[in-house]
BAKOLVEX-577126 format. One record per residue (C-alpha): residue in one letter; y, x, z. Coordinates in steps of 0.05 Angstrom, whole numbers, plus 32768, in hexadecimal, padded with zeros to 4 digits. Last residue first. Example, Ala and Ser with C-alpha at 12.3 -4.5 7.8 and 13.67 -1.06 7.14 Angstrom:
2
S7FEB8111808F;A7FA680F6809C;
//
This chain:
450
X846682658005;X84A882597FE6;X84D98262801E;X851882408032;X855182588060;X8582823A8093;X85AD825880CF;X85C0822C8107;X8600823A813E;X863782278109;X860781F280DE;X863081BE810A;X866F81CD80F5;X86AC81D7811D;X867A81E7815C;X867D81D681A0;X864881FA81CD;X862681D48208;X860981EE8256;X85D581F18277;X85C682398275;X859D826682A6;X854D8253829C;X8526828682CB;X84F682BC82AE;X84BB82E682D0;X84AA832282BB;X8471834082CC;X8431831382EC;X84198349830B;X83D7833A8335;X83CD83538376;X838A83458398;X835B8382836E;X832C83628378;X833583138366;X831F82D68395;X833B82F583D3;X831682D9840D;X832D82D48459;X832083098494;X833E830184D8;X834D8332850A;X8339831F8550;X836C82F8857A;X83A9831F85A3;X83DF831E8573;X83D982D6855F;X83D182B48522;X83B782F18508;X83BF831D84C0;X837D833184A2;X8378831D8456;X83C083078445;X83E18344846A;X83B683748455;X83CA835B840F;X8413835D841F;X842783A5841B;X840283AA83D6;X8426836C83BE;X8466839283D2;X845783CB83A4;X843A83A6836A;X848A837E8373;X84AE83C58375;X849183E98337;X849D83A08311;X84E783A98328;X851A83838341;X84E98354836A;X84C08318836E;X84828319839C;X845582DA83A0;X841E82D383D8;X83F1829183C0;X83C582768403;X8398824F83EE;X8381821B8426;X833F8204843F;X831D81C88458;X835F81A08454;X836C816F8488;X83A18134846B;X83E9811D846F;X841080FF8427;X8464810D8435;X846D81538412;X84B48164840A;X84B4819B8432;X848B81B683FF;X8483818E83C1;X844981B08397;X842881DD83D5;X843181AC8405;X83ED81C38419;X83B281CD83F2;X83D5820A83D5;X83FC822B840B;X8438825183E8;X844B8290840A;X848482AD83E9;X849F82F483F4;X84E4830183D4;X8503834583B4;X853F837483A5;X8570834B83D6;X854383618417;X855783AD8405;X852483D783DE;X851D841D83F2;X84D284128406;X84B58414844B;X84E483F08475;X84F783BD8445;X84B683B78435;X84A483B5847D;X84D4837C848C;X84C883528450;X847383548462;X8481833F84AF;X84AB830384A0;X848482F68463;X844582FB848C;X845F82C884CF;X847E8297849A;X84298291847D;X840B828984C2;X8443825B84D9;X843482328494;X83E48240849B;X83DE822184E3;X83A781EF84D3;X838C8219849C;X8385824C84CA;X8369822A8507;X8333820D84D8;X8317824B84B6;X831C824A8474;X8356826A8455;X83548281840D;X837A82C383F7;X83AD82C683B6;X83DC830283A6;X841083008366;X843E83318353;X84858325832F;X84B38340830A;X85058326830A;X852882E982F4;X8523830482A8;X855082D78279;X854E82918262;X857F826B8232;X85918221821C;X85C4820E81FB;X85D781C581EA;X85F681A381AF;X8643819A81A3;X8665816E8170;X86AA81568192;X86CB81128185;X868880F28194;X866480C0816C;X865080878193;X86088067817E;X85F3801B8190;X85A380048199;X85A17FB1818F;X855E7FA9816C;X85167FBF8180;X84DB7FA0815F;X84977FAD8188;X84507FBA816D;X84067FB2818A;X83FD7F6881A4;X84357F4D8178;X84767F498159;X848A7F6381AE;X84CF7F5E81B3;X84FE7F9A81CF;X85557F8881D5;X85807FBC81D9;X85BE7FA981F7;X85C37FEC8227;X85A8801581F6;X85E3804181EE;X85D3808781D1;X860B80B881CA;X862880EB819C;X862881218171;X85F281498188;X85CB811F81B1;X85DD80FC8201;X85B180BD8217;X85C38084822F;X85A780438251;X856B805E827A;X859280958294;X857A80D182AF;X854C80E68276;X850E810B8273;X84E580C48263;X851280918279;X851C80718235;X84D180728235;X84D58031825E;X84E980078226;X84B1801381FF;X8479800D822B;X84A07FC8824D;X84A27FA98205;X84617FBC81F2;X84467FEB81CB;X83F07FE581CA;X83BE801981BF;X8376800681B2;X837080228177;X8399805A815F;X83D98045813E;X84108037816B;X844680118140;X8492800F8154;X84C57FE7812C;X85077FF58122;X854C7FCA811A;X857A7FAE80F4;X85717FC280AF;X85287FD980BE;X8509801980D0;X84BB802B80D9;X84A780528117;X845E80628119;X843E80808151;X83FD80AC8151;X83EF80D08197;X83B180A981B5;X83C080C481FC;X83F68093820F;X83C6805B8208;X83EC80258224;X8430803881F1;X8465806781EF;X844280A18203;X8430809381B2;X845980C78193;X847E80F381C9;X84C280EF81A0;X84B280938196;X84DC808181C3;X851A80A981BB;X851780B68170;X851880618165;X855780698194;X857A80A3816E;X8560807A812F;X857E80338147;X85BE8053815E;X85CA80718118;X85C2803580F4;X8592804480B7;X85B680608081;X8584808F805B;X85A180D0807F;X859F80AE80BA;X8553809B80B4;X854880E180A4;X856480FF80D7;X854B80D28118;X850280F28118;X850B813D811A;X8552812D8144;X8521810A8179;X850D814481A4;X8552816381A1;X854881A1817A;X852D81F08183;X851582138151;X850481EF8108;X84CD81F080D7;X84DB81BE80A0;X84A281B28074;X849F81948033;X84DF81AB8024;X8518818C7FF6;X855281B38018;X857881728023;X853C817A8062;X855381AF807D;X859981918081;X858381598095;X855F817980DB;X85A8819D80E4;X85CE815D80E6;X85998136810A;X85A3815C8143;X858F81AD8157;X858D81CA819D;X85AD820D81AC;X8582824281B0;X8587828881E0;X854E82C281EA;X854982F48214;X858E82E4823A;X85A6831D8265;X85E6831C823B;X85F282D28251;X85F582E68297;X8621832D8288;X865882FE8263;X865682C48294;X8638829282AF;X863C826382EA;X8605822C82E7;X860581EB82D5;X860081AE8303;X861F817F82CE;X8629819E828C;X864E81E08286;X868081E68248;X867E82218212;X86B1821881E3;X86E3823A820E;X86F3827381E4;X86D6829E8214;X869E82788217;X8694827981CC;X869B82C181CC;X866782CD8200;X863A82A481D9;X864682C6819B;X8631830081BB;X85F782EA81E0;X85DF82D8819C;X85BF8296818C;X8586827E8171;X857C823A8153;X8554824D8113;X8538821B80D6;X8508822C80AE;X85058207806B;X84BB820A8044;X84B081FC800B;X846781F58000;X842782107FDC;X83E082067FEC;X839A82317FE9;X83818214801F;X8374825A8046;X83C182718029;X83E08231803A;X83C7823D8080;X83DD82808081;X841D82738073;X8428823D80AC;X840F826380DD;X8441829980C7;X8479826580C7;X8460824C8110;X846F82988133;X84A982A5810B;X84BC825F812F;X84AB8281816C;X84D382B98163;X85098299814C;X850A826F818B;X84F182278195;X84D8822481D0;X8497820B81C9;X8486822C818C;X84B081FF815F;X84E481D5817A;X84DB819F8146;X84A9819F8111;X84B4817280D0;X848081648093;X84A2814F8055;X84798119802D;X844681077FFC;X841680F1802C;X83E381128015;X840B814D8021;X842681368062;X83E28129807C;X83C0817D8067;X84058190808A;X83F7816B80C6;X83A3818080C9;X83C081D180BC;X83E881C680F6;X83B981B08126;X839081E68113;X83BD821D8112;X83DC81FF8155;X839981FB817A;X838182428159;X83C38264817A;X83C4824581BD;X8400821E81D2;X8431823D8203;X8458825781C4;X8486829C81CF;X84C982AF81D5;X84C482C88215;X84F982AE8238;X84EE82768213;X84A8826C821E;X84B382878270;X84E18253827D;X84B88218829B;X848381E88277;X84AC81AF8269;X84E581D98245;X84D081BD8201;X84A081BC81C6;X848F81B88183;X849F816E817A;X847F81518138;X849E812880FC;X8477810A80CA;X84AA80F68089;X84B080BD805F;X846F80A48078;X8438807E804C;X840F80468067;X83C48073805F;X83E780AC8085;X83EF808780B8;X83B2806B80B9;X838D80AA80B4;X83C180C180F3;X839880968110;X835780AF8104;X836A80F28112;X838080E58156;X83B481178169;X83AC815A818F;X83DE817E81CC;X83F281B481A4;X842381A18172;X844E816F81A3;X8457812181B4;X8422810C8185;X841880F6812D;X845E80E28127;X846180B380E9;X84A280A080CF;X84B0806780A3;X84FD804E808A;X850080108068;
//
């Protein structure tokens, strides 16, 4: 048997100590934690930086390293820093230093890197082992040379090969959410299609199950199938928990697309053992003919200023949307008039907090706001150019009229000065996959004594 603990669904968001007491107490092969992702927007990658604070991580981390130790085994982080980027995992190995340092520990320590650079890239695409997945982009050579930062995601393949290093902690960029918890159990013969599967459910530890917040999951491997145990008390697995997660970020509840291959679970089969844990069986893998693994990149979509004023009065908030078209309207024509930028070197955006702000035209729910935010964003070329256009709308957003002949109006901005800069902003510009001959070709590997 096969045991893996995975203490939450990312370093950052907290566990429950007392449960991951228990797990430590029924002895993991290996704990296995999610770093990150592309959930909160491109910026991280862009970036290269770790949405999580600092102190949260450190301490977090320290508490994971502390339970692999007394666990007696290797301690796994997946996507480190939130996106996953060298810098980011430079970011994670220093954390990771000094905590040995204040405990007075030692470890091996395997680091594991998924950047890419634009020029090998642009090679590969020439070469044509760059393919588009569905609703990809365009790119080419100057598109992936505005990159900031590039990764490709890491499978099991890569995630064993840290680990054949003999390291108690594997710190890796960016992987698959489940390759940190489906390599080991391949690499000890467990059906692959039950460990991509097992990986599945249980990457966001115990979201899983009716307490979703508790964190702790244990996933132990048999034979012929897995097992999935939330440990804090009070949460429960269940058939329906489990099975649903195979929707979680995924557009098909049956399969789901790795490095390597596919996940069928169409036949898998979930029974409850009991109140808390469920046995899965039935999970089938396809190898591919072609090993490829995704890229992802982000590059600067331009710089950006920020203007926010409150509407109270009741005619305005009523009438904000032909209120708010009527300033951009107004604001693009005199900063194209009174700049030397052209309409294609910026935007204006007026989003109305309070109202349709999350779905716009989407919105279906009806109600009578008291008041309304109203959020002025300027994107352009040039950070110079953007501070400049949020200067030309501020008047606008504290005095502008319904109607030419009322008296001026006068709503609230809650900061002075009104424009914030916000700087560069990032947009995500690859969806696409890289074949590789070998699958350590895109990943470079090294161990440190610390």
């Amino acid at each position: 048997m096969v045991r893996i603990l995975i203490p939450s669904g990312a370093l950052g968001l907290g566990y429950d100590p007392d449960a991951l007491e228990r797990g430590i107490a029924n002895k993991p092969d290996l704990i296995a934690i999610d770093g990150g992702s592309t959930d909160s927007g491109p910026s991280y990658l862009g970036r290269g930086v770790s949405k999580y604070a600092r102190s949260s991580t450190k301490a977090e981390w320290a508490g994971l390293m502390d339970a692999a130790r007394r666990a007696g085994c290797p301690l796994v982080i997946g996507t480190a820093g939130t996106c996953g980027a060298g810098s980011a995992v430079d970011w994670l190995l220093g954390i990771t230093r000094e905590v040995l340092a204040d405990t007075g520990q030692s470890a091996k320590i395997a680091v594991l890197k998924s950047d890419q650079a634009p020029d090998d890239i642009s090679a590969a695409l020439a070469a044509g082992r760059v393919t588009p997945l569905p609703a990809a982009p365009e790119i080419d050579v100057p598109l992936i040379e505005s990159c900031t930062n590039i990764v490709a995601l890491a499978g099991v393949e890569q995630i064993s090969a840290a680990l054949a290093t003999g390291a108690d902690i594997v710190i890796a960029g960016r992987t698959t959410d489940t390759a940190i918890i489906a390599a080991l159990p391949i690499e000890r013969g467990v059906d692959a299609g039950l460990a991509w599967h097992a990986a599945k459910i249980g990457e966001c530890g115990a979201l899983c199950a009716t307490n979703p917040q508790s964190g702790v999951l244990q996933v132990d491997f048999e034979s012929d199938s897995f097992v999935l145990t939330p440990l804090a008390e009070g949460a429960h697995a269940t058939p329906h928990t489990v099975s649903a997660h195979m929707l979680y970020e995924n557009s098909d509840p049956f399969l789901l697309y790795e490095p390597g291959g596919v996940l069928d679970v169409t036949g898998a089969r979930y029974e409850a053992l009991d109140d808390t844990r469920v046995r899965v069986t039935g999970s089938k893998w396809s190898p591919s003919d072609d090993y490829t693994v995704k890229l992802e990149g982000a590059r600067v979509a331009g710089f950006q200023t920020i203007v926010l004023a409150l509407l109270r009065d009741a005619r305005y908030v009523a009438n904000a949307a032909a209120w708010a078209e009527d300033i951009v309207a107004r604001c693009t024509a005199k900063a194209v008039a009174r700049t030397s930028a052209t309409e294609d070197d910026f935007s204006i955006e007026i989003r109305l907090i309070g109202q349709n702000a999350t779905l716009g035209a989407l919105e279906t729910r009806l109600g009578d706001p008291v008041e309304i935010g109203a959020l002025g964003l300027v994107t352009a070329k040039t950070p110079e150019l953007a501070g400049e256009i949020g200067k030309l709308l501020n008047p606008y957003l504290l005095h502008h009229p319904l109607t030419r002949d009322e008296e001026q109006p006068t709503f609230a901005f809650p900061f002075s000065p009104a424009e914030i800069d916000r700087g560069a902003i990032y947009e995500f510009c690859l969806n696409h996959v890289l074949r590789l001959d070998d699958p350590m070709d895109a990943f470079s590997l090294e161990t440190f004594d610390a």
